[in-house]
Backbone as ProteinMPNN parsed JSONL, in Angstrom:
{"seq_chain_A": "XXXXXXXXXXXXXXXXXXXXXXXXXXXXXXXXXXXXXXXXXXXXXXXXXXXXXXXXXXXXXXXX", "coords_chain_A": {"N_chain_A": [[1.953, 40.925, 95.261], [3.042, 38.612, 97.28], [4.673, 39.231, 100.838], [7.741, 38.627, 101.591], [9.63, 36.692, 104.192], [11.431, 35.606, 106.403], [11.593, 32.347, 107.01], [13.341, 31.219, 109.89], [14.096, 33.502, 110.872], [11.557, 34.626, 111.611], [10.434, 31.773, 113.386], [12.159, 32.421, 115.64], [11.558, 34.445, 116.471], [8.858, 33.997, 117.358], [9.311, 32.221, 119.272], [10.944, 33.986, 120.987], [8.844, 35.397, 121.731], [6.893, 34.101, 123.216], [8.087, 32.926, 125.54], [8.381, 35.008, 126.712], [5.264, 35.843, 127.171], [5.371, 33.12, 129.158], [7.315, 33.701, 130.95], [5.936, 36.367, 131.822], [3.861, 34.993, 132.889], [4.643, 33.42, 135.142], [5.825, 35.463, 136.584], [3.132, 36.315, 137.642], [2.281, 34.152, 139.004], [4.205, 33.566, 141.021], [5.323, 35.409, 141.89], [5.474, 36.801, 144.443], [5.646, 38.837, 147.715], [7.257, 38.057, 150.57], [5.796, 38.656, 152.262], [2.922, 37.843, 151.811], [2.999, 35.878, 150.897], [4.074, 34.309, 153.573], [1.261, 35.491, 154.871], [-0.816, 34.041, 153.106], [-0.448, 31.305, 154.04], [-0.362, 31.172, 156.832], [-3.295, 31.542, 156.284], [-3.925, 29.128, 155.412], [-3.117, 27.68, 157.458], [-4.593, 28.057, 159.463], [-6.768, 27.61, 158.162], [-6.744, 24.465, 157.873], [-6.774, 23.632, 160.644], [-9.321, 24.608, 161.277], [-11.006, 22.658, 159.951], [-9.869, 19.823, 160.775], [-10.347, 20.38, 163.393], [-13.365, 19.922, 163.089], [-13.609, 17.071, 162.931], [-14.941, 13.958, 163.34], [-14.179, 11.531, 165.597], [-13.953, 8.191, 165.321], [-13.283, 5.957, 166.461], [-13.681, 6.328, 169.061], [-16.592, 5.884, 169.501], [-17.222, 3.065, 168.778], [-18.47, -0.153, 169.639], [-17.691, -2.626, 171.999]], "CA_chain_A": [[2.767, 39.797, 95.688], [2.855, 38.684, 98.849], [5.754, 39.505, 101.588], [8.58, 37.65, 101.861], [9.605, 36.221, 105.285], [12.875, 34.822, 106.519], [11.268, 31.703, 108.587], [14.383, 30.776, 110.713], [13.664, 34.277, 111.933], [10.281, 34.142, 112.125], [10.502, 31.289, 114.415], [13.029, 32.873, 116.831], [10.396, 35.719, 117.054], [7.953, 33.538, 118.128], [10.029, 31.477, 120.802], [10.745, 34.92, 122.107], [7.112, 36.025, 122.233], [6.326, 32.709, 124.115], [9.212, 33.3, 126.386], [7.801, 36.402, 127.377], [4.441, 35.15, 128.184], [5.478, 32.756, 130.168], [8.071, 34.497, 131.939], [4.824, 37.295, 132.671], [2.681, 33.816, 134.101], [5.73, 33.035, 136.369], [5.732, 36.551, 137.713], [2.223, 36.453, 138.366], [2.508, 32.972, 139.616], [5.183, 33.082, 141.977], [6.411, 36.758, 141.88], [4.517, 37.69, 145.565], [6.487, 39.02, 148.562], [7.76, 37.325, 151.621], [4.773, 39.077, 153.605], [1.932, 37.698, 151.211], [3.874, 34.301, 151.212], [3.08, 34.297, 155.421], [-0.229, 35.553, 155.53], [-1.529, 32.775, 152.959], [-0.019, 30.049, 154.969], [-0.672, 31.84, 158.105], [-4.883, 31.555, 156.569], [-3.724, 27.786, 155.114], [-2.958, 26.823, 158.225], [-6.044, 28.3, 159.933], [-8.649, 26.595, 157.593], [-6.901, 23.14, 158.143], [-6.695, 24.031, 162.222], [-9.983, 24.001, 161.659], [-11.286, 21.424, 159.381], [-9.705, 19.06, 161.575], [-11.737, 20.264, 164.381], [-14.668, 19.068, 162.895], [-13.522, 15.969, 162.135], [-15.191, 12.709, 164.03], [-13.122, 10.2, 165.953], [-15.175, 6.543, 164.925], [-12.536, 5.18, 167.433], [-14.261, 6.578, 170.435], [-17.931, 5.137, 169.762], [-16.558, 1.259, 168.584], [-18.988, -1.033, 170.636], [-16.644, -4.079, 172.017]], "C_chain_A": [[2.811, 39.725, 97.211], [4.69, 38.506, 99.743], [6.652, 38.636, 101.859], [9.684, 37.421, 103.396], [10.842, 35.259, 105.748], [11.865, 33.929, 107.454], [11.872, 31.37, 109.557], [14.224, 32.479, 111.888], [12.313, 34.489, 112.629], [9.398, 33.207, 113.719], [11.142, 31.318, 115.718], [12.074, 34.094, 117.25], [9.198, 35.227, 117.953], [8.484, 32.76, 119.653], [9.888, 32.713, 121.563], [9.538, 35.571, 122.71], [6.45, 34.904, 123.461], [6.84, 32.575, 125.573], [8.724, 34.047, 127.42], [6.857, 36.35, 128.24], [4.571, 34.08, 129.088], [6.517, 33.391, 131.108], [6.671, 35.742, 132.761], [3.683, 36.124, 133.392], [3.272, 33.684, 135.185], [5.368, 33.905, 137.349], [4.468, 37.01, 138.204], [1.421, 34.896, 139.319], [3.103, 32.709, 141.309], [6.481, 34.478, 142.11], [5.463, 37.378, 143.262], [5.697, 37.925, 146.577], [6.314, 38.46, 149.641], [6.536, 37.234, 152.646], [3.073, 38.443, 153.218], [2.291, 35.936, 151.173], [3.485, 33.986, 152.564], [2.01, 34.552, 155.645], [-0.885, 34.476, 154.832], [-1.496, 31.369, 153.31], [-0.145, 30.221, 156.227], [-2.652, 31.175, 157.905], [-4.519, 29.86, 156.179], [-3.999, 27.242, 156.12], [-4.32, 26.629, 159.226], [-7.197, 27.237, 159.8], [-8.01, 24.883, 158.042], [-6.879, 22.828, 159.921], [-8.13, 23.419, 161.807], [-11.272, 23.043, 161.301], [-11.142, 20.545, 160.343], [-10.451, 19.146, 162.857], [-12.985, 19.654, 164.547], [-14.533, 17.812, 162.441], [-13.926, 14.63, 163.031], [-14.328, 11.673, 164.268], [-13.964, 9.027, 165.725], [-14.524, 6.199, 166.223], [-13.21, 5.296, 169.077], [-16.289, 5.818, 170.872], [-18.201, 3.87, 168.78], [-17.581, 0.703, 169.937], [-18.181, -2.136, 170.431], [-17.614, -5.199, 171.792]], "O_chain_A": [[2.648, 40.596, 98.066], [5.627, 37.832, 99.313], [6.233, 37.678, 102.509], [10.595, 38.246, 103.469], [10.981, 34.14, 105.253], [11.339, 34.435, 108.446], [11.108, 31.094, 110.482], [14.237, 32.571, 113.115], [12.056, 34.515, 113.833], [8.532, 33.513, 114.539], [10.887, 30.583, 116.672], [12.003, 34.526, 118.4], [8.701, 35.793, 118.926], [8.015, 32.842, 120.789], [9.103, 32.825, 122.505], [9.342, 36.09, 123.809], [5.645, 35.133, 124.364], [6.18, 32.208, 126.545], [8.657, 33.825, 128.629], [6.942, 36.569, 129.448], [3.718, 34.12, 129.974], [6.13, 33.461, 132.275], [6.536, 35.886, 133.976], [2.854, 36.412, 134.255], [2.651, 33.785, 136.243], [4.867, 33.667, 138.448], [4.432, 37.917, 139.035], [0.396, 34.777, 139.99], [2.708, 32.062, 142.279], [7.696, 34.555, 142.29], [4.783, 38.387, 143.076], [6.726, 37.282, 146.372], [5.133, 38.24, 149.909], [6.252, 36.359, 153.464], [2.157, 38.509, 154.038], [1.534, 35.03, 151.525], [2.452, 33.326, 152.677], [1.484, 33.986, 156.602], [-1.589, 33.771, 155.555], [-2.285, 30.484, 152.979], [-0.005, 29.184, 156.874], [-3.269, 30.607, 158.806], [-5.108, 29.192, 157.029], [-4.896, 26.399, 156.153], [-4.884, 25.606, 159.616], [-7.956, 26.548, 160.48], [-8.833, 24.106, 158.524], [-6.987, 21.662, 160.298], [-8.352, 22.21, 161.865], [-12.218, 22.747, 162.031], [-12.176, 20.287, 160.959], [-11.074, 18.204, 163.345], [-13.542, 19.117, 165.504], [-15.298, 17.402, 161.567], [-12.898, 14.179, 163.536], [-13.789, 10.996, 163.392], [-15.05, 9.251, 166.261], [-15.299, 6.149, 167.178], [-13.164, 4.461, 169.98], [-16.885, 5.482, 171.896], [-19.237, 3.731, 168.13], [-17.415, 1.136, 171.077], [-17.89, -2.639, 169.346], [-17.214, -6.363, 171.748]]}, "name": "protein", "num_of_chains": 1, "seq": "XXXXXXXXXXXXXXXXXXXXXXXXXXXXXXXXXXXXXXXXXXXXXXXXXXXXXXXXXXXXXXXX"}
């Protein structure tokens, strides 16, 4: 015979399993420290520093 299964619990087992994994995505999401938080916005800011460098003004070679 096959096992018999409260589903009302069943389904509270699973919410909490779901729970879980996302609570462990979060913390590998958005669980970094203050100092890892500054250096990738520290290199953010870098690469768009210098993107923009290379970026062509049109405005300067406009024939009137």
């Amino acid at each position: 015979m096959a096992e018999i299964i409260n589903l009302r619990m069943a389904r509270k087992h699973k919410a909490r399993a779901d729970k879980a994994a996302q609570a462990a995505q979060n913390r590998i999401s958005f669980g970094r420290t203050k100092a890892e938080k500054q250096l990738s916005a520290a290199q953010k800011a870098l690469a768009d520093k210098k993107i923009a460098g290379h970026q062509r003004d049109d405005k300067d070679q406009e024939t009137p």
